[in-house]
PDB file as gemmi writes it, atoms N, CA and C in Angstrom:
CRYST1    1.000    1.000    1.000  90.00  90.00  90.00 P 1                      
ATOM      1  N   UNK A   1      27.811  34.128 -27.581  1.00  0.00           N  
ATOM      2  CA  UNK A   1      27.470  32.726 -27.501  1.00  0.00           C  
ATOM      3  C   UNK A   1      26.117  32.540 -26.822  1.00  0.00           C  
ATOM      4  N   UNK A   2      25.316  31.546 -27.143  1.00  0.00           N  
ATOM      5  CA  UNK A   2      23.876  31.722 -27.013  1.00  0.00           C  
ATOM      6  C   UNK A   2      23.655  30.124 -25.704  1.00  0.00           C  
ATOM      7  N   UNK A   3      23.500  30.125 -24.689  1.00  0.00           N  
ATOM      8  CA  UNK A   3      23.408  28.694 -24.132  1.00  0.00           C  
ATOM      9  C   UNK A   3      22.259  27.859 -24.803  1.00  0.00           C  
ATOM     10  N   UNK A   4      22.864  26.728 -24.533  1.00  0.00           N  
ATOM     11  CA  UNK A   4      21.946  25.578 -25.376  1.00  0.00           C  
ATOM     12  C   UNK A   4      20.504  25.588 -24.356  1.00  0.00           C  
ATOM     13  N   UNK A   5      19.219  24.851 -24.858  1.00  0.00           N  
ATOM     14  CA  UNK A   5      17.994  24.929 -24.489  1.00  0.00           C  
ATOM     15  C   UNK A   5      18.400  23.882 -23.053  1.00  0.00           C  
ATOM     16  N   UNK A   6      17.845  23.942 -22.106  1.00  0.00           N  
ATOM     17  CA  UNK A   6      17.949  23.374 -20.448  1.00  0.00           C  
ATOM     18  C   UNK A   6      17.074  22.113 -21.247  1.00  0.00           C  
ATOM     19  N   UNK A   7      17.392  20.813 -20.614  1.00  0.00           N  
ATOM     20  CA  UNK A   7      17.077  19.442 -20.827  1.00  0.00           C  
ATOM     21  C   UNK A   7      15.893  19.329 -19.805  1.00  0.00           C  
ATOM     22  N   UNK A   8      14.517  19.003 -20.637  1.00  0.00           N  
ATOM     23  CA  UNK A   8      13.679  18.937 -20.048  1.00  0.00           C  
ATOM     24  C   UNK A   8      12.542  18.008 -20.534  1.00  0.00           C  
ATOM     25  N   UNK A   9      13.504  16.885 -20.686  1.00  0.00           N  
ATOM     26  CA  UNK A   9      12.922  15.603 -21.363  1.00  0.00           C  
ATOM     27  C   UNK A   9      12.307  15.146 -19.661  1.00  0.00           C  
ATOM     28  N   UNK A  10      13.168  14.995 -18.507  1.00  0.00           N  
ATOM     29  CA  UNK A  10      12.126  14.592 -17.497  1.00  0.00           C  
ATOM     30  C   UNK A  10      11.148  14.908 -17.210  1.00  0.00           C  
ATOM     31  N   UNK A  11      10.851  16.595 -16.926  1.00  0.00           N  
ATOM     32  CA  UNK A  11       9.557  17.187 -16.866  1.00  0.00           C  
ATOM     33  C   UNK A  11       8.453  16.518 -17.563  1.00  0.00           C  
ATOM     34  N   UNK A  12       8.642  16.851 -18.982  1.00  0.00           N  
ATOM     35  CA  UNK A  12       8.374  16.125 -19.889  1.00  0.00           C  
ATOM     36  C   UNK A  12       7.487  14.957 -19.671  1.00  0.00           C  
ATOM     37  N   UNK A  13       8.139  13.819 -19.198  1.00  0.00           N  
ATOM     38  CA  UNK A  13       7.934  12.268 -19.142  1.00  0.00           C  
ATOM     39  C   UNK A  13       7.093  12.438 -17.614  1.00  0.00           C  
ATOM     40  N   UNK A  14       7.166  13.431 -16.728  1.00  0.00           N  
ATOM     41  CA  UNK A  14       6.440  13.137 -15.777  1.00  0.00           C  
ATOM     42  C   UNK A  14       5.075  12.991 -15.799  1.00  0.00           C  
ATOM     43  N   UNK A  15       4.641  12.354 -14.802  1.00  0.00           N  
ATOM     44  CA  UNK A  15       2.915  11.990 -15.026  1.00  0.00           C  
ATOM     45  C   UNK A  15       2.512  13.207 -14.457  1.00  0.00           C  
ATOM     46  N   UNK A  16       1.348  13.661 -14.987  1.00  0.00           N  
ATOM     47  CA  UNK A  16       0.699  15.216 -15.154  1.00  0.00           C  
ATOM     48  C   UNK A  16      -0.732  14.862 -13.976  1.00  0.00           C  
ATOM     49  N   UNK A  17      -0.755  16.057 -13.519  1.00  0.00           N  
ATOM     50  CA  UNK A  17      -1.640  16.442 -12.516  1.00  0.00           C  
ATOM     51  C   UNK A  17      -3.126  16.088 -13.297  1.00  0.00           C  
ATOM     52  N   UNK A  18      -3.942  15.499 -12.246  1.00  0.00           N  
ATOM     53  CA  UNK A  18      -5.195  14.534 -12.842  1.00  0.00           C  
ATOM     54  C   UNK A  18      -6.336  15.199 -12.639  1.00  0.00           C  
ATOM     55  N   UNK A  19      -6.106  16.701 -11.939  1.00  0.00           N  
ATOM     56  CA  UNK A  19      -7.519  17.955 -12.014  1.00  0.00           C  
ATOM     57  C   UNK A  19      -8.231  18.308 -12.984  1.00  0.00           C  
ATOM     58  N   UNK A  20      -9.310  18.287 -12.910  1.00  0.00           N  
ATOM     59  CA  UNK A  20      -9.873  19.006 -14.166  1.00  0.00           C  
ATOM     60  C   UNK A  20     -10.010  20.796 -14.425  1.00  0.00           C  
ATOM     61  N   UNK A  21      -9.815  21.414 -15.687  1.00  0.00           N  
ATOM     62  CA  UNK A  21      -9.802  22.593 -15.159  1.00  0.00           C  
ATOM     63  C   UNK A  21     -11.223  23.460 -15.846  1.00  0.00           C  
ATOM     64  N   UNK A  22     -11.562  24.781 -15.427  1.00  0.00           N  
ATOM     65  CA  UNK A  22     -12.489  25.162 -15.476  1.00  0.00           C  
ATOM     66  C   UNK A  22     -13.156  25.292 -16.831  1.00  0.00           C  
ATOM     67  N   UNK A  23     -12.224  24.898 -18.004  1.00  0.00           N  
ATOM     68  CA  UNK A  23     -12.810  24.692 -19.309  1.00  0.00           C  
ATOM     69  C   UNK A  23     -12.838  23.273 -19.770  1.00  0.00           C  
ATOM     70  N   UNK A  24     -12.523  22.318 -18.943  1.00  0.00           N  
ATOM     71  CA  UNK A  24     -13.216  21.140 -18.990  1.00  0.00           C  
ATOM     72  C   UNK A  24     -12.072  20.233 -19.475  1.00  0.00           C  
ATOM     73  N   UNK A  25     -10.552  20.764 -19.813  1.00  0.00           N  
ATOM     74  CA  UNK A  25      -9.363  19.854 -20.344  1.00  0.00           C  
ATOM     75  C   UNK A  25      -8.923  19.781 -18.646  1.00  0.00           C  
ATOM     76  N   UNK A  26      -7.848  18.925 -18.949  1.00  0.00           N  
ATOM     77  CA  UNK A  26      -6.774  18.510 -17.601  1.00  0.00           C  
ATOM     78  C   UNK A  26      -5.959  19.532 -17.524  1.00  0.00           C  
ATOM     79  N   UNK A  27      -5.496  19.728 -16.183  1.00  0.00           N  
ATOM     80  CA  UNK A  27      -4.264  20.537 -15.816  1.00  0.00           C  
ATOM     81  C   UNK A  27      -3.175  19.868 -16.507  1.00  0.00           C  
ATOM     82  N   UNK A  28      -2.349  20.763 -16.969  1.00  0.00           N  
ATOM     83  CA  UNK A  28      -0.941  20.026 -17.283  1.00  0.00           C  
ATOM     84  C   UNK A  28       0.440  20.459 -16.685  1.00  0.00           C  
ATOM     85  N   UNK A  29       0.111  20.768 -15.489  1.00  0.00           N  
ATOM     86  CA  UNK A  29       1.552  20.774 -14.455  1.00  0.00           C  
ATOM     87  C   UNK A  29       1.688  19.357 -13.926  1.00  0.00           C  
ATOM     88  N   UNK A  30       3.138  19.230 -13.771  1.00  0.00           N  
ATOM     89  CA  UNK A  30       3.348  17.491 -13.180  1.00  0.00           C  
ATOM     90  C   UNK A  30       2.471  17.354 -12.190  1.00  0.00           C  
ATOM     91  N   UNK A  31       2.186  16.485 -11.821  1.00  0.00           N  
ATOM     92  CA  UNK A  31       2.114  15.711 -10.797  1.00  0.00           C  
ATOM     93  C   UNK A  31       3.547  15.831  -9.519  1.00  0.00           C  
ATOM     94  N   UNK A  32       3.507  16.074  -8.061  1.00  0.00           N  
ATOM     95  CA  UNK A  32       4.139  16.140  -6.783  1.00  0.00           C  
ATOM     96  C   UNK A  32       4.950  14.790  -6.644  1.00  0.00           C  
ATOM     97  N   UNK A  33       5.794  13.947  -6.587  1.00  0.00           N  
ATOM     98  CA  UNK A  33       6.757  13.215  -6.522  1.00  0.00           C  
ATOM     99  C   UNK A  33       5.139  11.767  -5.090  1.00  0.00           C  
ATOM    100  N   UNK A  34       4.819  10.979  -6.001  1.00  0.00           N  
ATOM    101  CA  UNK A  34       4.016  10.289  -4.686  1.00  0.00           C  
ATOM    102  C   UNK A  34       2.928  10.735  -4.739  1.00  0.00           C  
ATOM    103  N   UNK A  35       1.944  11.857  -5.283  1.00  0.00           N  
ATOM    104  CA  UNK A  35       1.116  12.421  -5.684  1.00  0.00           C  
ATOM    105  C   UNK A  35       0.266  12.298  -6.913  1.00  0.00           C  
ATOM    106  N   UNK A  36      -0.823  12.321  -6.816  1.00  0.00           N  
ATOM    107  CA  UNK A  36      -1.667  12.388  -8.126  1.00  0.00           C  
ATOM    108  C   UNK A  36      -1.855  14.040  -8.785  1.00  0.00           C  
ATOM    109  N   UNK A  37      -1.459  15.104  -8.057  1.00  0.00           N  
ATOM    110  CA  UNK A  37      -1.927  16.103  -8.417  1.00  0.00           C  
ATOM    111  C   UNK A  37      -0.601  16.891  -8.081  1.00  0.00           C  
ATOM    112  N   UNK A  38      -0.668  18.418  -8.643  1.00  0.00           N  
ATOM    113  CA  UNK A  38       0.393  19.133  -9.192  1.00  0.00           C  
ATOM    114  C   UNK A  38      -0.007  19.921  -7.065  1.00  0.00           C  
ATOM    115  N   UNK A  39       0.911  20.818  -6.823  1.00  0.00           N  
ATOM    116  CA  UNK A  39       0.859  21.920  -6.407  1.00  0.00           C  
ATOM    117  C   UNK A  39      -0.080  22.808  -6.063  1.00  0.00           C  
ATOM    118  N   UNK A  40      -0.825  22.719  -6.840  1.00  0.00           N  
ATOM    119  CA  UNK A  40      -1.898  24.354  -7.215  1.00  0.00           C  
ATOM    120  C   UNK A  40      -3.418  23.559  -7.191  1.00  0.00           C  
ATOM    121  N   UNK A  41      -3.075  21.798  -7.092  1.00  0.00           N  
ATOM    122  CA  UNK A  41      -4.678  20.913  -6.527  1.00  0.00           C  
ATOM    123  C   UNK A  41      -4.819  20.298  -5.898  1.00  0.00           C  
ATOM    124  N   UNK A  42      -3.973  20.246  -4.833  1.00  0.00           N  
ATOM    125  CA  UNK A  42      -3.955  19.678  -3.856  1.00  0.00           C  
ATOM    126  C   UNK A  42      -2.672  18.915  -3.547  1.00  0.00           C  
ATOM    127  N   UNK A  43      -1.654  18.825  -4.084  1.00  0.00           N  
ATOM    128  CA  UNK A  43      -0.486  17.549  -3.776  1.00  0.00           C  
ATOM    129  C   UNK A  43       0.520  18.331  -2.722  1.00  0.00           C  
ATOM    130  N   UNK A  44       0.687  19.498  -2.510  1.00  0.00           N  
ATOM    131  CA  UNK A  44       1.454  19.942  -2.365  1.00  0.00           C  
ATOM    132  C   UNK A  44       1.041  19.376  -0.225  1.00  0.00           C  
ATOM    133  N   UNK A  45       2.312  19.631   0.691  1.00  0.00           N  
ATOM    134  CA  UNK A  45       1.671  19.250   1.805  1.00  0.00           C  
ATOM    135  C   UNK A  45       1.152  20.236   2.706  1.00  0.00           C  
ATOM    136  N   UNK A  46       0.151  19.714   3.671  1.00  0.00           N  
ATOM    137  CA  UNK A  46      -1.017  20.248   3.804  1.00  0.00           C  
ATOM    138  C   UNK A  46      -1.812  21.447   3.409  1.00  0.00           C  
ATOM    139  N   UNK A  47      -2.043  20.984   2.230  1.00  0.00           N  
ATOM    140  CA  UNK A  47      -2.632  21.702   1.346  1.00  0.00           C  
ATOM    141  C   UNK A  47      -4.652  21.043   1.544  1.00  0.00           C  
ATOM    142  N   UNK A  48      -5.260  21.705   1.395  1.00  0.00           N  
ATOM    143  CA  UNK A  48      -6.531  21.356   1.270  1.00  0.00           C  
ATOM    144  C   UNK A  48      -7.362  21.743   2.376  1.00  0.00           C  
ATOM    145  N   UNK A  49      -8.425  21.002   2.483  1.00  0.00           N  
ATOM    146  CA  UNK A  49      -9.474  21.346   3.828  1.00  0.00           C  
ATOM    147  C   UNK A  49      -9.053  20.115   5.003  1.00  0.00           C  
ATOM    148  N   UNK A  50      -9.152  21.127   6.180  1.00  0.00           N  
ATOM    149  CA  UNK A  50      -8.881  19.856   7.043  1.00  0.00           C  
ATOM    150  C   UNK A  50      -9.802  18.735   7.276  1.00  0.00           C  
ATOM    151  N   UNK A  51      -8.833  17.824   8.413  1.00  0.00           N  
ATOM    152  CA  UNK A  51      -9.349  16.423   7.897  1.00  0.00           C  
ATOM    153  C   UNK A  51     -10.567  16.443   8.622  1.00  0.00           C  
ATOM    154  N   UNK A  52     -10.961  16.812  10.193  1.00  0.00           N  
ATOM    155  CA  UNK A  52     -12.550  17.046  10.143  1.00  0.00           C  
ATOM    156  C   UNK A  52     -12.654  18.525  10.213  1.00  0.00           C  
ATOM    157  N   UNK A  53     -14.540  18.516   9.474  1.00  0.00           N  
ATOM    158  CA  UNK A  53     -14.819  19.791   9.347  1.00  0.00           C  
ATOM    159  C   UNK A  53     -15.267  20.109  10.547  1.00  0.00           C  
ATOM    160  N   UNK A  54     -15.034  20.756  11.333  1.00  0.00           N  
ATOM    161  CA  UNK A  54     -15.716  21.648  12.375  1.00  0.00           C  
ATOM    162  C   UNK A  54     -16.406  22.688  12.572  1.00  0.00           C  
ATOM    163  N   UNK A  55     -16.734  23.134  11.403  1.00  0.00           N  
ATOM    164  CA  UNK A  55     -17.297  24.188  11.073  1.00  0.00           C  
ATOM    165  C   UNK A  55     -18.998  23.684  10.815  1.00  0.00           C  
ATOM    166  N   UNK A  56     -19.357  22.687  10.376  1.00  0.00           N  
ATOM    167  CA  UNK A  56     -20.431  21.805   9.447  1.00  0.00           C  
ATOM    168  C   UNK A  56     -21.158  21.993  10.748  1.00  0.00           C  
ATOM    169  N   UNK A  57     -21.213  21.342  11.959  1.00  0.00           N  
ATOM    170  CA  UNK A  57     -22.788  21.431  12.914  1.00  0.00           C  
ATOM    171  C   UNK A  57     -22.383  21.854  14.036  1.00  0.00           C  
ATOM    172  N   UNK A  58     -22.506  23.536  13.857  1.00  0.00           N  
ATOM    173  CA  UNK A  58     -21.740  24.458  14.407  1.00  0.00           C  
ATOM    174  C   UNK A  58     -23.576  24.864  15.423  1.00  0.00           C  
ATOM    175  N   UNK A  59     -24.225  24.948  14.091  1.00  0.00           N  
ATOM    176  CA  UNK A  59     -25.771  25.554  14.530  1.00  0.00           C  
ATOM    177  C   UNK A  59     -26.210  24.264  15.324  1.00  0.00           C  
ATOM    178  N   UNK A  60     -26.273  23.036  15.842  1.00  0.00           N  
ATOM    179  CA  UNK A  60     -26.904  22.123  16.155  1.00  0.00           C  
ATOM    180  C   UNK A  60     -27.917  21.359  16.047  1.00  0.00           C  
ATOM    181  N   UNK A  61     -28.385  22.026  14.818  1.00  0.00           N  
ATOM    182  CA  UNK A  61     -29.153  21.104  13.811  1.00  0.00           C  
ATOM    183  C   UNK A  61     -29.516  20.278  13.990  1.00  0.00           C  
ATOM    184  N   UNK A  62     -28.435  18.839  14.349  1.00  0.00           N  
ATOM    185  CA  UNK A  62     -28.722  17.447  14.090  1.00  0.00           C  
ATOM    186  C   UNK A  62     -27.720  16.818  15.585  1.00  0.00           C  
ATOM    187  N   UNK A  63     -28.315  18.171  16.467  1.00  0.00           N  
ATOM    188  CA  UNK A  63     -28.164  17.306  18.299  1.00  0.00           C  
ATOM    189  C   UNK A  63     -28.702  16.623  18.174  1.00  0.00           C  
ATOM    190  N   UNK A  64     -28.915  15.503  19.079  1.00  0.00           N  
ATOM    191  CA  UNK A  64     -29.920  14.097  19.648  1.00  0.00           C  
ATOM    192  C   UNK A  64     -30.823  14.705  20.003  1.00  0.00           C  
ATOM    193  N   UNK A  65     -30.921  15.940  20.771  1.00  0.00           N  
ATOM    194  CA  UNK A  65     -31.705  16.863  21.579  1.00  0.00           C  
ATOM    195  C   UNK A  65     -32.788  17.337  20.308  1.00  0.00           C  
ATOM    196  N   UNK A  66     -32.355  18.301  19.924  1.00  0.00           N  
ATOM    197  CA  UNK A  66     -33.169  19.004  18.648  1.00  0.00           C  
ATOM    198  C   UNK A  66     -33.679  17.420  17.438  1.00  0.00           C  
ATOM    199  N   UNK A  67     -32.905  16.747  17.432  1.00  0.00           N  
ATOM    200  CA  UNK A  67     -33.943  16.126  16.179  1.00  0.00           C  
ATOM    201  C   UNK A  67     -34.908  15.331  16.979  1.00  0.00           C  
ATOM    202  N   UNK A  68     -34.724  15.143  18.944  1.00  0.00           N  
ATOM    203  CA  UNK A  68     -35.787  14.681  18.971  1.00  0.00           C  
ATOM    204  C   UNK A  68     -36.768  15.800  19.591  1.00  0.00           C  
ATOM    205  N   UNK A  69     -36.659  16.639  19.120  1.00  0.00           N  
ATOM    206  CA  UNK A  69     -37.352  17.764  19.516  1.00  0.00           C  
ATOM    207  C   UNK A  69     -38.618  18.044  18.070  1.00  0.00           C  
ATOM    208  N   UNK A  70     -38.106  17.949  17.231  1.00  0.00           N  
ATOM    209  CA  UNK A  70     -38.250  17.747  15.754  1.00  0.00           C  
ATOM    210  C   UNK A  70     -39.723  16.690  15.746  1.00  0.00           C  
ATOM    211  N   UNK A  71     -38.723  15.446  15.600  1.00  0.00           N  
ATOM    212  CA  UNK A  71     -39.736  14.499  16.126  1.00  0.00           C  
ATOM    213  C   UNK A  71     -41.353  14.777  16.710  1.00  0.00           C  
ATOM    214  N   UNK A  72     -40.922  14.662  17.977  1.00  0.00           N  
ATOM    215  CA  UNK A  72     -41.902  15.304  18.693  1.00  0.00           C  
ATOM    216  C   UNK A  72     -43.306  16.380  18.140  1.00  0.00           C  
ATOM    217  N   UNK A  73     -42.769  17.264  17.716  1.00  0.00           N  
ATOM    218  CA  UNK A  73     -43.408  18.129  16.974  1.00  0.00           C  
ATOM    219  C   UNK A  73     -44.279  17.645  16.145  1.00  0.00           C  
ATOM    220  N   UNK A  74     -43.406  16.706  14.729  1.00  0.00           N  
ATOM    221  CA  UNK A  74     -44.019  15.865  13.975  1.00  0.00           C  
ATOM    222  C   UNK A  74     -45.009  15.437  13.950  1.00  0.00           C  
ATOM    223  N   UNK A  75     -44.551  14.946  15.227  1.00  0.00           N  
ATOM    224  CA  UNK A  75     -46.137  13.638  16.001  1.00  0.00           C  
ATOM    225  C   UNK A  75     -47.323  14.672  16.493  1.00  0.00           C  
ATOM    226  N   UNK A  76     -46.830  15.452  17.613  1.00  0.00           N  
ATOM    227  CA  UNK A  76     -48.355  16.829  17.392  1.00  0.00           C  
ATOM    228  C   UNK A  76     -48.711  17.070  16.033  1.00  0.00           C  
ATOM    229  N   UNK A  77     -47.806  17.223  15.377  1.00  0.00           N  
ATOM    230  CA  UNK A  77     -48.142  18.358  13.750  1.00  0.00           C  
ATOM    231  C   UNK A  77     -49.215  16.853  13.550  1.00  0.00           C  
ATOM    232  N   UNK A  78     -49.158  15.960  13.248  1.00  0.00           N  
ATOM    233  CA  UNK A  78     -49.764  14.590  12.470  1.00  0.00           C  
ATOM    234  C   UNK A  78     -51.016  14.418  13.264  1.00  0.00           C  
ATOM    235  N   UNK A  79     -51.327  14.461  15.003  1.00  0.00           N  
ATOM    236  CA  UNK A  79     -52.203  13.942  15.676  1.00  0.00           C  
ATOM    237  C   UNK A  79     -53.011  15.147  15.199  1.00  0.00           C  
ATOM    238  N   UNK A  80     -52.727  16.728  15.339  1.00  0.00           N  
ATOM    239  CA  UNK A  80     -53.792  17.747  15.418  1.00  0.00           C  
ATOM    240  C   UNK A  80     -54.447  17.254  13.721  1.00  0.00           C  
ATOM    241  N   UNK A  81     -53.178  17.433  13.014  1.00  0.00           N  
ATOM    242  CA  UNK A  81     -53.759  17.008  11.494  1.00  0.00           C  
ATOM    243  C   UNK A  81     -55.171  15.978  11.131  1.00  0.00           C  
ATOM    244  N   UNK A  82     -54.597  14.800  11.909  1.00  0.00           N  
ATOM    245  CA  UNK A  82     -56.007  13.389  12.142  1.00  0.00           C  
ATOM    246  C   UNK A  82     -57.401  14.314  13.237  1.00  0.00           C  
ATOM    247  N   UNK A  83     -57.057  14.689  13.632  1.00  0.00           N  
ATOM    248  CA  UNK A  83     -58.480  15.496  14.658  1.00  0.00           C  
ATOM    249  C   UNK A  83     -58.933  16.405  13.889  1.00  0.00           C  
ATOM    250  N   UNK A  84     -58.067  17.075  12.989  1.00  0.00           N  
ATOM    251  CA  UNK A  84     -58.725  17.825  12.438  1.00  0.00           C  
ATOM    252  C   UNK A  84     -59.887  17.418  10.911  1.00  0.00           C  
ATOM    253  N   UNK A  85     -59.201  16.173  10.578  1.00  0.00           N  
ATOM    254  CA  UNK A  85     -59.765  15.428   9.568  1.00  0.00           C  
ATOM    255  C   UNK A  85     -61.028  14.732  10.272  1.00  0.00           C  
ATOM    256  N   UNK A  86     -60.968  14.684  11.274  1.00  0.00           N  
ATOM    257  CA  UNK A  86     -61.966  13.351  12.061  1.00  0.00           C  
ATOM    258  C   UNK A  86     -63.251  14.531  12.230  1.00  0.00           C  
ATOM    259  N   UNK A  87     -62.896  15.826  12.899  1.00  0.00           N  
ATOM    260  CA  UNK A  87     -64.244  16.569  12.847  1.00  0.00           C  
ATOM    261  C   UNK A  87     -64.479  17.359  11.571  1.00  0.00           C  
ATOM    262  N   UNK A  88     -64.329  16.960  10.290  1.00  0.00           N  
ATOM    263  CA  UNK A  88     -64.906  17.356   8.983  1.00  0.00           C  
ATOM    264  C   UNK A  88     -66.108  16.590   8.879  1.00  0.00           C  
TER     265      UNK A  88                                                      
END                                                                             
């Protein structure tokens, strides 16, 4: 005796994960119950990158300190620039 095919008209009817995939069609795994996306793009829980990055201005780049350090510079780099134009 052979069992009948498993009922999978819900699967089916569920709304499908809204990722795009690397050949340019949609994913077609459901969608997470409350979710726009399947499992494997994010729906699943805490899944993803955390909520702040801490990693991003690690080098200090964009201290108050250094960009007005930056600044500063600027304004030498621009004044020597005009002196140097003024004795041509």
């Amino acid at each position: 005796m052979s069992n009948p095919a498993p009922d999978t008209r819900a699967m089916q009817a569920s709304p499908r994960c809204g990722a795009n995939t690397r050949a340019g069609g949609s994913c077609r795994a459901p969608a997470l119950r409350g979710k726009r996306r399947c499992r494997m793009h994010g729906g699943a829980p805490k899944s993803g990158a955390p909520r702040r990055n801490r990693n991003a201005r690690k080098h200090g780049q964009f201290t108050k300190v250094a960009i007005a350090e930056r600044k500063r510079i600027q304004a030498l780099l621009a004044d020597a620039r005009k002196l140097l134009q003024e004795m041509k």
